[in-house]
C-alpha positions as CSV (number, residue, x, y, z in Angstrom):
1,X,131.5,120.1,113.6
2,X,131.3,120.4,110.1
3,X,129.5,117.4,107.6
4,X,130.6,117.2,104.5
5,X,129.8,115.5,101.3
6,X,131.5,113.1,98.7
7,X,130.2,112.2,95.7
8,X,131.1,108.5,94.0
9,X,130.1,105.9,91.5
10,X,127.2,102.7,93.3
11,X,125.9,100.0,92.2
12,X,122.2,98.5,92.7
13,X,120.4,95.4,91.7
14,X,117.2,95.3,90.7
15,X,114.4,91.9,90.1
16,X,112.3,90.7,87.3
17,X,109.8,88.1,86.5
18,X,108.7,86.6,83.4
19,X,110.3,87.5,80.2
20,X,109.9,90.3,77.9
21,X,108.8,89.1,74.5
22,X,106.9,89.6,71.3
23,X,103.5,88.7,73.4
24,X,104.4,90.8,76.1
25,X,101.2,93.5,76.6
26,X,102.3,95.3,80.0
27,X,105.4,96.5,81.7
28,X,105.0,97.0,85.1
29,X,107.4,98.8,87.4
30,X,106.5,97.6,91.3
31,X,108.0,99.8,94.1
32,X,108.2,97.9,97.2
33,X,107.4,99.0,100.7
34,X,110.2,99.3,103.6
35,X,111.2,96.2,104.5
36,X,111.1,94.4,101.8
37,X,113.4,93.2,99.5
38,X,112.6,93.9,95.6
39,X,112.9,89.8,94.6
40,X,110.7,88.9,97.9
41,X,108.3,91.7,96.5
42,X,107.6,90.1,93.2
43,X,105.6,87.1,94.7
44,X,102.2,89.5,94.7
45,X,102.9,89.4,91.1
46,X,103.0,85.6,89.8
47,X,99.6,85.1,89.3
48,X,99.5,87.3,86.4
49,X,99.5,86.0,83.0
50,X,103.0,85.4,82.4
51,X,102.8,85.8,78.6
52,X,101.9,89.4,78.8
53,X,102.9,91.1,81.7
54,X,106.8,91.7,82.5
55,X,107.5,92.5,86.0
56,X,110.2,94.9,87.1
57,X,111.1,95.6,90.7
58,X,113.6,98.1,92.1
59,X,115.8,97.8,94.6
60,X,115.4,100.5,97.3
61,X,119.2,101.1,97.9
62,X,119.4,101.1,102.0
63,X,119.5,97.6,103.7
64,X,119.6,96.4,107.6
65,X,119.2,93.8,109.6
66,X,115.5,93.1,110.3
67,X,114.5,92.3,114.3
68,X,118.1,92.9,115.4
69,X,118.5,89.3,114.9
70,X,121.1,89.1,111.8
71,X,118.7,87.0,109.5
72,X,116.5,88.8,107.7
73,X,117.4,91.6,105.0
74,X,115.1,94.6,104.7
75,X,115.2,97.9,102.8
76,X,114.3,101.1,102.9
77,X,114.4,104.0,100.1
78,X,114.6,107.2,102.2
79,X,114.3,108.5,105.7
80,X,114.0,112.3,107.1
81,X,117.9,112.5,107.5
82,X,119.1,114.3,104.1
83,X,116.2,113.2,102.3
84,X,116.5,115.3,99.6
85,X,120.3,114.0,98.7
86,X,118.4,110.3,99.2
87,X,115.6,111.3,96.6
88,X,118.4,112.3,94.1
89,X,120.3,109.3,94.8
90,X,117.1,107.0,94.2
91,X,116.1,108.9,91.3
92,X,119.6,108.9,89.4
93,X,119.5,104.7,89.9
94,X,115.8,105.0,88.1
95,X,116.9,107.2,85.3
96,X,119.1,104.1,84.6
97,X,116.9,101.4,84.9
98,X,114.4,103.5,82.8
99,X,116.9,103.6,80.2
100,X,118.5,99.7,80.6
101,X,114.7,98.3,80.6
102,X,113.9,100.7,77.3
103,X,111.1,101.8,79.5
104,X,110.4,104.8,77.1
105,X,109.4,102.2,74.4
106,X,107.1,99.9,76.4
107,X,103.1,99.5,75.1
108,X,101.7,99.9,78.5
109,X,104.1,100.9,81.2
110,X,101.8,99.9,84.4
111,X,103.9,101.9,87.4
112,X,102.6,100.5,91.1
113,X,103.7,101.9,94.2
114,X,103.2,99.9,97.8
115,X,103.4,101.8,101.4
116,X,107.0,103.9,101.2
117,X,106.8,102.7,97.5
118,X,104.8,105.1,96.7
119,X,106.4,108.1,97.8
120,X,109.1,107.1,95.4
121,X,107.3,105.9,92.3
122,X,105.0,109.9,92.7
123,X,108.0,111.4,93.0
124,X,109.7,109.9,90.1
125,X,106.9,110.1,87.9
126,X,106.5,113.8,89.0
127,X,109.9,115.0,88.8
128,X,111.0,113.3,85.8
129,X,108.2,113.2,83.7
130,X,107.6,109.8,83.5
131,X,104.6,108.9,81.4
132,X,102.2,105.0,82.2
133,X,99.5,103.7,81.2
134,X,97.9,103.1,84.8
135,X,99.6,104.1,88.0
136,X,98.3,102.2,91.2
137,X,98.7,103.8,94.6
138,X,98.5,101.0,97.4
139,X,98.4,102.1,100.9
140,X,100.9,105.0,100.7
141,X,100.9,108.7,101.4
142,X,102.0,110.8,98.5
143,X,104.7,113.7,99.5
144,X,103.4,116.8,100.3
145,X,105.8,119.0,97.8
146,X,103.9,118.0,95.4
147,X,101.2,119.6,93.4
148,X,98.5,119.4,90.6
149,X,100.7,121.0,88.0
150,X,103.6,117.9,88.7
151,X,101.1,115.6,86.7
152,X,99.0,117.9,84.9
153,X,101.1,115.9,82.2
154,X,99.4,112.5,82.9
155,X,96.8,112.7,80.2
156,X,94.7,109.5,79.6
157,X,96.5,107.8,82.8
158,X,94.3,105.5,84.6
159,X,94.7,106.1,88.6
160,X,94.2,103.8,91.3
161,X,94.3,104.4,95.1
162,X,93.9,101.2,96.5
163,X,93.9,100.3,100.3
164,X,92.5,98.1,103.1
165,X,89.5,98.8,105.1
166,X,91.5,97.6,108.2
167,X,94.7,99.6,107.5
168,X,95.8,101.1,110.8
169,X,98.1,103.7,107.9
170,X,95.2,104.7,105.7
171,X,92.6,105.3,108.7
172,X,89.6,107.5,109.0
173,X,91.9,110.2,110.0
174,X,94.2,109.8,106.6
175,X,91.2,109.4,104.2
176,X,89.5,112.6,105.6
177,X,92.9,114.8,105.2
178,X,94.2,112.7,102.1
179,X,91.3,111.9,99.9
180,X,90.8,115.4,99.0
181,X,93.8,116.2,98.5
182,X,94.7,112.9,96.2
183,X,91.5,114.2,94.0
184,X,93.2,117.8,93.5
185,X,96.3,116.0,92.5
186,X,94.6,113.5,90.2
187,X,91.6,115.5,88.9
188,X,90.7,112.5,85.8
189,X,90.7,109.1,85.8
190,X,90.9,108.2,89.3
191,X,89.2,105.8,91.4
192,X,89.5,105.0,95.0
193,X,89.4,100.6,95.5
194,X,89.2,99.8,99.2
195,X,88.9,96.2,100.3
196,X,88.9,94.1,103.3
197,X,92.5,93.4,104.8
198,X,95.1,95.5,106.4
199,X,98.2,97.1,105.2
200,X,99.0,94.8,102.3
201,X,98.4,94.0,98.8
202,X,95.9,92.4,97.9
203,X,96.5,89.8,95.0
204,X,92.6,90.2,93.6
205,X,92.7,93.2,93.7
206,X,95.6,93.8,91.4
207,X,94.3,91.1,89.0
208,X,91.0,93.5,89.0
209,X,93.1,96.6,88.4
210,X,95.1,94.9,85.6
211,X,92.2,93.8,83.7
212,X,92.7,90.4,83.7
């Protein structure tokens, strides 16, 4: 059996909230976890101040049936099957959006990754370069291919690792084999935030990490 390949033009949708206008103070670009859909995803968002802070949310290009009962929509942005060609995929639909949204121009491009998110959002940042303001890390694992010298580039970035004291994902096990290794990868400017919940996000806690 032999598996070949195509390649061929797609189409993705991605979600916003509030508006982007002369009083606007922070982008943010939210990467949802699997499951989700990016428009469901922006509700941990609304209690920011809507005059400043514009909201973007990608779509993560792979949806299903949630449950097996053919009602709710989830997504996912990669899996272990051809995950590299995935990656590329996801990372080609970015580059657009970065360009579309004039990302390169924003004041303070806030970039948050949630559970799968942020495996994506690293990766992105990593490979292409992508310079923020703040990146915040919520309850994820970052990829193990990558290394201290993929952000070596991140001067001045504030860095957050945020995740619940009740997570059964970011247990004693993870923090002992991650936490050391997150600290090589982010040498300046990072701070760990736990708090008391489970694998979720924790609305006072972003309003605490945005400065508001």
């Amino acid at each position: 059996m032999d598996e070949k390949q195509v390649s061929y033009r797609s189409t993705n949708t991605y979600s916003t909230l509030n508006a982007y206008t002369d009083k606007t103070e922070n982008v943010w670009v939210v990467f949802h976890g699997i499951d989700y859909l990016s428009r469901y995803f922006l509700k941990y968002f609304r209690h920011l101040n809507q005059e400043k802070n514009y909201i973007i949310a990608p779509q993560a290009p792979s949806k299903y049936y949630l449950n097996g009962k053919y009602e709710h929509v989830g997504a996912s942005w990669a899996t272990r099957e051809n995950t590299e060609q995935e990656i590329e995929n996801v990372l080609a639909y970015l580059d657009e959006l970065y360009e579309k949204e004039a990302l390169k121009n924003a004041k303070n491009l806030i970039l948050f990754g949630y559970s799968q998110g942020v495996s994506i959002v690293t990766r992105w940042i990593a490979r292409r370069k992508i310079h923020c303001s703040k990146l915040i890390l919520n309850s994820g694992r970052i990829p193990a291919e990558l290394k201290p010298e993929d952000f070596a580039f991140l001067e001045g970035t504030e860095i957050s690792f945020i995740y619940g004291t009740e997570d059964p994902f970011v247990n004693k096990e993870f923090l002992e084999s991650e936490e050391k290794r997150i600290r090589e990868l982010f040498p300046k400017n990072l701070t760990f935030i736990p708090f008391d919940g489970g694998h979720e996000v924790n609305k006072e806690v972003i309003i605490r990490v945005a400065g508001e």
